[in-house]
C-alpha positions as CSV (number, residue, x, y, z in Angstrom):
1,X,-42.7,40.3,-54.1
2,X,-44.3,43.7,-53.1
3,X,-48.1,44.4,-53.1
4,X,-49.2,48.0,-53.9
5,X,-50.3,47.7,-50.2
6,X,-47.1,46.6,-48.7
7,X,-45.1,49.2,-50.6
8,X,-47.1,52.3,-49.5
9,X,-47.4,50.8,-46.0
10,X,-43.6,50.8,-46.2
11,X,-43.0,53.9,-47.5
12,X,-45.9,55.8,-45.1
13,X,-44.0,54.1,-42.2
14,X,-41.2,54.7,-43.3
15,X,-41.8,58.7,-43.1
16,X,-43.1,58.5,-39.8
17,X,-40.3,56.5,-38.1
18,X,-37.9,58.9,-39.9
19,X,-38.8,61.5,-37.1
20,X,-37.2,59.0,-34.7
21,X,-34.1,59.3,-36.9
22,X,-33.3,62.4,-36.9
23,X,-34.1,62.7,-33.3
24,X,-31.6,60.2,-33.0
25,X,-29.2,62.1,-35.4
26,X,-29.6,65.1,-33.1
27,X,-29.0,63.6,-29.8
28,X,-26.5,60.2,-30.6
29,X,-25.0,61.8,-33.5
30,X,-24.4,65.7,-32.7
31,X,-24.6,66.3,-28.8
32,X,-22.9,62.7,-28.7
33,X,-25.8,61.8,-26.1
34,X,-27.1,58.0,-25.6
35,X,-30.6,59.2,-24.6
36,X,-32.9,56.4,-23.5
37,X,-35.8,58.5,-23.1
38,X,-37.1,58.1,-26.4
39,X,-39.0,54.8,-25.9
40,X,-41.0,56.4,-23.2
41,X,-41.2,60.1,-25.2
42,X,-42.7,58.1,-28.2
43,X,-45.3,56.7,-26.3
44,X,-46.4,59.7,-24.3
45,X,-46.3,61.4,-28.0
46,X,-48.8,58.5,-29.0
47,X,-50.8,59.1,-25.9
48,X,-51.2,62.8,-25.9
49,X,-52.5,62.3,-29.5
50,X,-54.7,59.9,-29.1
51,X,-56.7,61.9,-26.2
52,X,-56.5,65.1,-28.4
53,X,-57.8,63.2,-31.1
54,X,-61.0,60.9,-29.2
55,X,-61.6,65.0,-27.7
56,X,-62.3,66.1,-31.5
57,X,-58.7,67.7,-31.7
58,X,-56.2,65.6,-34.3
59,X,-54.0,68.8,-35.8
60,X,-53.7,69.9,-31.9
61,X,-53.3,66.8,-30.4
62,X,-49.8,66.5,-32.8
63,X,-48.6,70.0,-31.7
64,X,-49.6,69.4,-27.8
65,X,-47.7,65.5,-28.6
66,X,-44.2,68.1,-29.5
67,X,-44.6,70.0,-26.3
68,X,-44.9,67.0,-23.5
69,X,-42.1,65.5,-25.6
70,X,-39.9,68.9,-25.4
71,X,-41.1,68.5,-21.2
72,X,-39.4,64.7,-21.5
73,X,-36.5,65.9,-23.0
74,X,-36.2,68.6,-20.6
75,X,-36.3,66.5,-17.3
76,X,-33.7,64.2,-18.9
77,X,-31.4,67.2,-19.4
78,X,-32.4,68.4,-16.2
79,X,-31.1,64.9,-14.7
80,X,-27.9,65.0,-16.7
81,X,-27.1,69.1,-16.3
82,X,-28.3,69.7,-12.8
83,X,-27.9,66.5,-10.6
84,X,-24.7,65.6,-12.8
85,X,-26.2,61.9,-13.5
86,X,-24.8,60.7,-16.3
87,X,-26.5,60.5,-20.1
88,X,-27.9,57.0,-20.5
89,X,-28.9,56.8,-17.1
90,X,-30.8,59.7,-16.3
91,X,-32.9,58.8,-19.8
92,X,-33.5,55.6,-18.2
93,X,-34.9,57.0,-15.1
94,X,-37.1,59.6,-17.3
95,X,-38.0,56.5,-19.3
96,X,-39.1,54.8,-16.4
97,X,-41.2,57.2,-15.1
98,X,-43.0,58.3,-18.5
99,X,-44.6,54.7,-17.8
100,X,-46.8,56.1,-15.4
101,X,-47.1,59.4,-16.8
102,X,-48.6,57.9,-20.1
103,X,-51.4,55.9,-18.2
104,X,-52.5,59.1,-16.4
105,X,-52.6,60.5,-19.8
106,X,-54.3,57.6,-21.7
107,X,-56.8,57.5,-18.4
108,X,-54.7,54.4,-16.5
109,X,-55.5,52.2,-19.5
110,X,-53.3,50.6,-21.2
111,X,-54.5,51.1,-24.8
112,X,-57.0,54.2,-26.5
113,X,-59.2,53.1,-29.8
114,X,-59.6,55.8,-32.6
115,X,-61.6,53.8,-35.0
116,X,-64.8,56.5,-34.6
117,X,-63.2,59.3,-34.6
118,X,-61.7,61.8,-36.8
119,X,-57.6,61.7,-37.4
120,X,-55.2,63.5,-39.1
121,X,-55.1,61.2,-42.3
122,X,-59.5,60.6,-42.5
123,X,-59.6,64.9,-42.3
124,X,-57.5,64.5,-45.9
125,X,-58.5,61.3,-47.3
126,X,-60.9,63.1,-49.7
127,X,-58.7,65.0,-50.9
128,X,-55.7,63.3,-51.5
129,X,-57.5,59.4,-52.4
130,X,-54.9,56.7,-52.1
131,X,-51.8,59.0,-51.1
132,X,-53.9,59.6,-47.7
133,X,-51.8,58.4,-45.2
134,X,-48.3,58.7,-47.7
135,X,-49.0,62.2,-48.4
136,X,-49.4,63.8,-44.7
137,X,-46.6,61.5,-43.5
138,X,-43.9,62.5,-46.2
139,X,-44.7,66.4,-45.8
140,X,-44.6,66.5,-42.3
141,X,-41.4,64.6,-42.1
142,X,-39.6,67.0,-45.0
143,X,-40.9,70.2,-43.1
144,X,-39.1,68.7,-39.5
145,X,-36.0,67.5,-41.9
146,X,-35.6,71.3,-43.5
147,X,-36.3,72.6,-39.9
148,X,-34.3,70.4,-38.3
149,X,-31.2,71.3,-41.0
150,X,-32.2,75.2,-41.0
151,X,-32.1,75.5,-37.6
152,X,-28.7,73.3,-36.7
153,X,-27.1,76.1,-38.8
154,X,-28.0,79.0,-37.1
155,X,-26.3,80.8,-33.8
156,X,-28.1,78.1,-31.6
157,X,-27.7,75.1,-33.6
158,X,-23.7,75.7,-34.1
159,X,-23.2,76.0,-30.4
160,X,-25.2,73.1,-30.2
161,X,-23.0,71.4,-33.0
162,X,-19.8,72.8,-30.8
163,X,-21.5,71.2,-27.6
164,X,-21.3,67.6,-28.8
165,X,-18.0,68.4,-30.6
166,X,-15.8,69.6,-27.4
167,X,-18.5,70.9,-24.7
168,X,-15.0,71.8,-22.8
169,X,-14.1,74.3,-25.9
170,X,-17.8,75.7,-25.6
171,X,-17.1,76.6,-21.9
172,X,-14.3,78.3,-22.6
173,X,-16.1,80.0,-24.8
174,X,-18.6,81.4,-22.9
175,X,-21.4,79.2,-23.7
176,X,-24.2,77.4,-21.7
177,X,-23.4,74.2,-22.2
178,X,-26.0,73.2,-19.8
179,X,-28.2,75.1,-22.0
180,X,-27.8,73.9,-25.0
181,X,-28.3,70.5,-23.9
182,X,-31.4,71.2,-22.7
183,X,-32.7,72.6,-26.0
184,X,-31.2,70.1,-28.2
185,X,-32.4,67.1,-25.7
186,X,-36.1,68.7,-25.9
187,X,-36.1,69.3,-29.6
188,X,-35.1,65.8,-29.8
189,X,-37.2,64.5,-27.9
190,X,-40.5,66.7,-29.7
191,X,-39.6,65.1,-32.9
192,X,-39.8,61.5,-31.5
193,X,-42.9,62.3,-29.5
194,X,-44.4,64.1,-32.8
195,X,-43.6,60.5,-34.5
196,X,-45.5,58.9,-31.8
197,X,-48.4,60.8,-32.1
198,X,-48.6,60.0,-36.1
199,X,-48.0,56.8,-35.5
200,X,-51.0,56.4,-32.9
201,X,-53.3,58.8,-35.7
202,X,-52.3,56.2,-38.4
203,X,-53.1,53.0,-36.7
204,X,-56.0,54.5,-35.3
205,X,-54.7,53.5,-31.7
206,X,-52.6,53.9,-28.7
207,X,-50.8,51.5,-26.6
208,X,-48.5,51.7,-23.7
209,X,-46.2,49.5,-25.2
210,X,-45.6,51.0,-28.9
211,X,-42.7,52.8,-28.1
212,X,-40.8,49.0,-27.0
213,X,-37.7,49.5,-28.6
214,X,-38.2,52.4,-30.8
215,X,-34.6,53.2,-30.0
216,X,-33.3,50.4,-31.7
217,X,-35.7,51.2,-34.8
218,X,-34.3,54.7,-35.0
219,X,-30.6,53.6,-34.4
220,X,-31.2,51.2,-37.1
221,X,-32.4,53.8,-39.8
222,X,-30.4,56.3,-39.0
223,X,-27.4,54.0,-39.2
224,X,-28.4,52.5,-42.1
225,X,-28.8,56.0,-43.9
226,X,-25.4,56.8,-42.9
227,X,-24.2,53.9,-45.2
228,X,-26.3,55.2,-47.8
229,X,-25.2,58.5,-48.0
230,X,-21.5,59.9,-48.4
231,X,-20.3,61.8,-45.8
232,X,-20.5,65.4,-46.2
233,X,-22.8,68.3,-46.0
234,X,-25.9,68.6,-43.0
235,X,-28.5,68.3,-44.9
236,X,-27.3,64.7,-46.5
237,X,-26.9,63.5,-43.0
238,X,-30.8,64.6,-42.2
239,X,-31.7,63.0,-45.6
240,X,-30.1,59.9,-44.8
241,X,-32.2,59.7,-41.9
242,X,-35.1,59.3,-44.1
243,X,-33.9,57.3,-46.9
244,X,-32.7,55.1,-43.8
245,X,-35.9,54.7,-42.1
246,X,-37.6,53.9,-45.7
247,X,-34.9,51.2,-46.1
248,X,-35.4,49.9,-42.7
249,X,-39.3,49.4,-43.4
250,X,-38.3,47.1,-46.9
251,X,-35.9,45.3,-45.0
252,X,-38.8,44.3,-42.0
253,X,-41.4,43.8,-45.0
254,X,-39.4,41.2,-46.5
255,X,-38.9,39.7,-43.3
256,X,-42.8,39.5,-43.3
257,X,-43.1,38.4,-46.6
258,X,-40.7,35.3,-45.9
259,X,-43.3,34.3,-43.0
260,X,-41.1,34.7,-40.4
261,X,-42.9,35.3,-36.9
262,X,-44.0,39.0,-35.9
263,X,-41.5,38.3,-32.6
264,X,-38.5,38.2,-34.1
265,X,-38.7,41.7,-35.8
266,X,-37.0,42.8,-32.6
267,X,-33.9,40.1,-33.3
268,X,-33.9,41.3,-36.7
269,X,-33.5,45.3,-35.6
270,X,-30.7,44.4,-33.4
271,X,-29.0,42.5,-36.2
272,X,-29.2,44.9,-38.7
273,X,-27.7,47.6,-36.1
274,X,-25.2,45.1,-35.3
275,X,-23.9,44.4,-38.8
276,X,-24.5,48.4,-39.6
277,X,-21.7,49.2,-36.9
278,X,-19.5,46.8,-37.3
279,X,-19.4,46.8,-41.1
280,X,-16.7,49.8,-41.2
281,X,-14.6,47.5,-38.3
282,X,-14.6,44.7,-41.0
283,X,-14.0,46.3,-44.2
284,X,-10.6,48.2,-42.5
285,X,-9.6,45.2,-40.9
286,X,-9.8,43.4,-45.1
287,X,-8.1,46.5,-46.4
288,X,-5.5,45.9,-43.3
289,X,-5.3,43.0,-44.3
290,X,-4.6,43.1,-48.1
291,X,-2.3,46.1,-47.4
């Protein structure tokens, strides 16, 4: 069922979208936050690369893609810890206004074209041969993953744990709640942005409309690779996100493969979040049931 060229395309996007995972992990799952921003932080991170990389600057154009997605994340927390708005509304206001902020960037047009230019992946590919685009994508998502997991367990990253446990516990304790917010929403938000700018390095383009319901995409894989993996230690939860994301990509190839049209990949992500949430509703309610 599976060309050679559909399977690494899979797996390569698979790694890239992984980012949006764990982003997702670190804002839905630990600081219990709905952040919307992340449609609008993925595109700026595909826009920020893209005009590093047409200006002769791919490797910078990723790190400088991290730091205006860290900016997004901050303004959202700024909304939420500041001005007291709450958590999915103040990412849809940041959201909102990324729109604009990603045409400045892009130069008010709506799409930049890499095909001359030097990227990330054409800097390696004669090096590495085939693996060119699989290679760059799978190390740079392990390296976030292990930094991701490394850092959730130091001082920082177990007040930040604490924070989306019982925030009201964290005060008490003495802690910035406000704070840690703040960091956890911008580290978040780098790692989607740093997908973004991958992304727009690997398809050798940037549009104002790729980041269209990446939250759905990364709610998708990360939920998937919940169900995958058993529920225990951190850094199964961060690999989840991965194997999740690699799943995810199968799952929309075969949709492909069975000729159905490119517009309903968006029916198919919300089904597959759907059935992923309600799945543990439906197998208590049978064991209810039986019992």
């Amino acid at each position: 069922m599976f060309s050679t060229t559909v399977l690494f395309s899979a797996l390569e996007l698979g790694c890239i979208y992984a980012l949006v995972a764990m982003a997702l992990f670190l804002s839905f799952r630990v600081l219990n936050i709905a952040d919307m921003t992340t449609d609008g932080a993925f595109t700026l991170g595909c826009a920020v690369s893209a005009t590093a990389t047409v200006a002769g600057h791919p490797i910078l154009g990723l790190v400088l893609a991290m730091m205006a997605g860290a900016c997004a994340g901050s303004v959202t927390a700024m909304l939420q810890t500041k001005l007291k708005i709450p958590s999915i509304l103040a990412g849809i206001i940041t959201n909102t206004g990324l729109y604009t902020v990603n045409l400045a960037v892009m130069g008010f047009s709506s799409n930049v074209n890499m095909l001359k230019v030097q990227t990330l992946f054409t800097m390696v590919r004669p090096s590495l041969g085939l693996l060119y685009r699989l290679i760059p994508a799978f190390c740079i998502t392990a390296l976030a993953g292990v930094g991701l997991t490394l850092f959730l367990k130091t001082r920082l990253g177990l007040s930040i744990r604490a924070t989306g446990d019982n925030p009201d516990m964290v005060r008490a304790s003495s802690i910035n709640t406000a704070f840690t917010v703040t960091v956890g929403l911008c580290l978040s938000n780098s790692f989607t942005a740093l997908s973004g700018g991958i992304l727009a390095q690997y398809q050798k383009t940037a549009d104002i409309n790729l980041g269209t319901g990446m939250v759905i995409i990364g709610l998708a894989s990360l939920i998937i690779g919940e169900t995958l993996m058993p529920k225990g230690k951190l850094w199964m939860k961060v690999l989840g996100a991965l194997l999740g994301s690699i799943l995810y990509r199968f799952i929309i190839a075969i949709a492909l493969r069975m000729d159905l049209p490119s517009e309903c990949l968006k029916l198919i992500s919300a089904i597959i979040v759907a059935l992923a949430i309600g799945l543990p509703a439906v197998k208590d309610t049978r064991k209810k049931g039986a019992a």
